[in-house]
N, C-alpha and C positions, 0 to 999 in steps of 0.2 A: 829160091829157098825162103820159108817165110823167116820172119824177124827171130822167133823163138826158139827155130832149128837152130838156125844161123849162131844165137848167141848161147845157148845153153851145151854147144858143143865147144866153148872157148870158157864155159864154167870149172874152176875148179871148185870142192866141195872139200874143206875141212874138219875134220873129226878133232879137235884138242884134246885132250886128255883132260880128267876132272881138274879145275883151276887153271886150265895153261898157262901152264907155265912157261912153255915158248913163247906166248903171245906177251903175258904180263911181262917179262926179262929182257928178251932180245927183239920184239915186235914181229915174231917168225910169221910169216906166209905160206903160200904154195912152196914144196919142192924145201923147206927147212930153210927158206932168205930172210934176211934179216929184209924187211920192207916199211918197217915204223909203223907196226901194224896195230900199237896203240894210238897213233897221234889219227892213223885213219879212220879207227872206231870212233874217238870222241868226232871226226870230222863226219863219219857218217850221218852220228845221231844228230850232229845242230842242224845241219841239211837237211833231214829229213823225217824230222820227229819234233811235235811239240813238247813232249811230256819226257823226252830225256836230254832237253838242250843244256847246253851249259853245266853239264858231269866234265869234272878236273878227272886227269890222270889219273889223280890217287885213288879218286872213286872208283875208276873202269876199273883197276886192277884190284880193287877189294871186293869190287864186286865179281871178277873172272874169280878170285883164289877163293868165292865163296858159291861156286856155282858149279852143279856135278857136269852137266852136259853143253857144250860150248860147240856153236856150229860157224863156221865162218863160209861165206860165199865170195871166189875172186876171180875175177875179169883180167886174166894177164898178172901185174901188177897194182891192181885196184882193188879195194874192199867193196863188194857191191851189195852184201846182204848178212846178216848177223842174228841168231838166235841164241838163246840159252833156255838152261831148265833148272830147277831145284828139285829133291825128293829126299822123300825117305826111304826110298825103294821097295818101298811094302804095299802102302796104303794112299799114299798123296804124290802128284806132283805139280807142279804148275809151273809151264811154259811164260818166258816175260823175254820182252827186249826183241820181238819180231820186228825185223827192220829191213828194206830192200831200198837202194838207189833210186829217188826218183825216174830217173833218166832211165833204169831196165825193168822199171814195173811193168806188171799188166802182161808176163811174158811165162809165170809161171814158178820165181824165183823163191816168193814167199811158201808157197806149195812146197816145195823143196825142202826151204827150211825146218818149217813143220814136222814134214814126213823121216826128216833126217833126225828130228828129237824124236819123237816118239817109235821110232826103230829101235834107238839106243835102248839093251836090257836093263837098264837103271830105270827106265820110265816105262818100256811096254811091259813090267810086272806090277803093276801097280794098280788099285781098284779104280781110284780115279786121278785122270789129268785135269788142272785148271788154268783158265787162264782169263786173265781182262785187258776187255776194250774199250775205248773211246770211240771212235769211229772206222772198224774194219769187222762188225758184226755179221756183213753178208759175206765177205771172204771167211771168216773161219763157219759161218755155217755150212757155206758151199763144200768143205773138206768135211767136216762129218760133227761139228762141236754142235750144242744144244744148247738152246737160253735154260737156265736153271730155275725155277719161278719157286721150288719152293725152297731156296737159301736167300740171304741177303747178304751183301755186301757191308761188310762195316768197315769204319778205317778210324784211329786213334789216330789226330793230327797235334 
């Protein structure tokens, strides 16, 4: 059986409710367990993400109680992959915080993620989805995103 049968059949896939609140309260996981499923988010990002290392507690969870669609990916008892979304259910949304475990990349999990937001009818009614990269341009072209050439990026730092 190849690698990605094998481990995608030992996935479970979380839907949170807008904000989870299970997640932010009690650290709920697969199956409603309490699994410290904040302390595994901040552990996922320092692992495995430049650009969200070093987020405290307080921030995951103002950032989950401000976030409409929250996607969690688990391995057993492991947090192995994490999305979310913003909108305003009409006009805009933008997908941010795509993250899979080193260790089960490259098997299809981020695909998942993705596909799990943009399902959610908070976000597939919407004119456009956005999102930004650093360096995972040729993964979200492969699923179906386009380079945007006539907007720019601005950021007030």
């Amino acid at each position: 059986m190849p690698k990605s049968d094998y481990l995608m059949k030992d996935i479970s896939v979380i839907k949170h409710a807008s904000g989870a609140l299970g997640l932010r309260f009690f650290g709920l996981g697969p199956a409603f367990k309490p699994l410290k499923g904040l302390e595994k988010l901040q552990v996922l990002f320092n692992q495995n993400t430049l650009w969200a290392k070093d987020r405290t507690i307080d921030q995951i969870k103002k950032m989950l109680a401000n976030s409409n669609v929250i996607i969690t990916l688990w391995n057993k008892n492991n947090l192995v992959g994490f999305g979310r979304a913003t909108t305003d259910q009409v006009y805009r949304a933008v997908l941010w915080d795509i993250v899979v475990s080193k260790d089960v990349q490259r098997v299809g999990l981020g695909k998942v993620i993705v596909e799990e937001l943009l399902k959610d009818k908070k976000i597939n009614s919407v004119e456009k989805v956005y999102l930004m990269t650093t360096s995972s341009k040729d993964f979200y072209t492969q699923i179906g995103f386009k380079m945007n050439i006539n907007q720019s990026l601005m950021m007030l730092s």
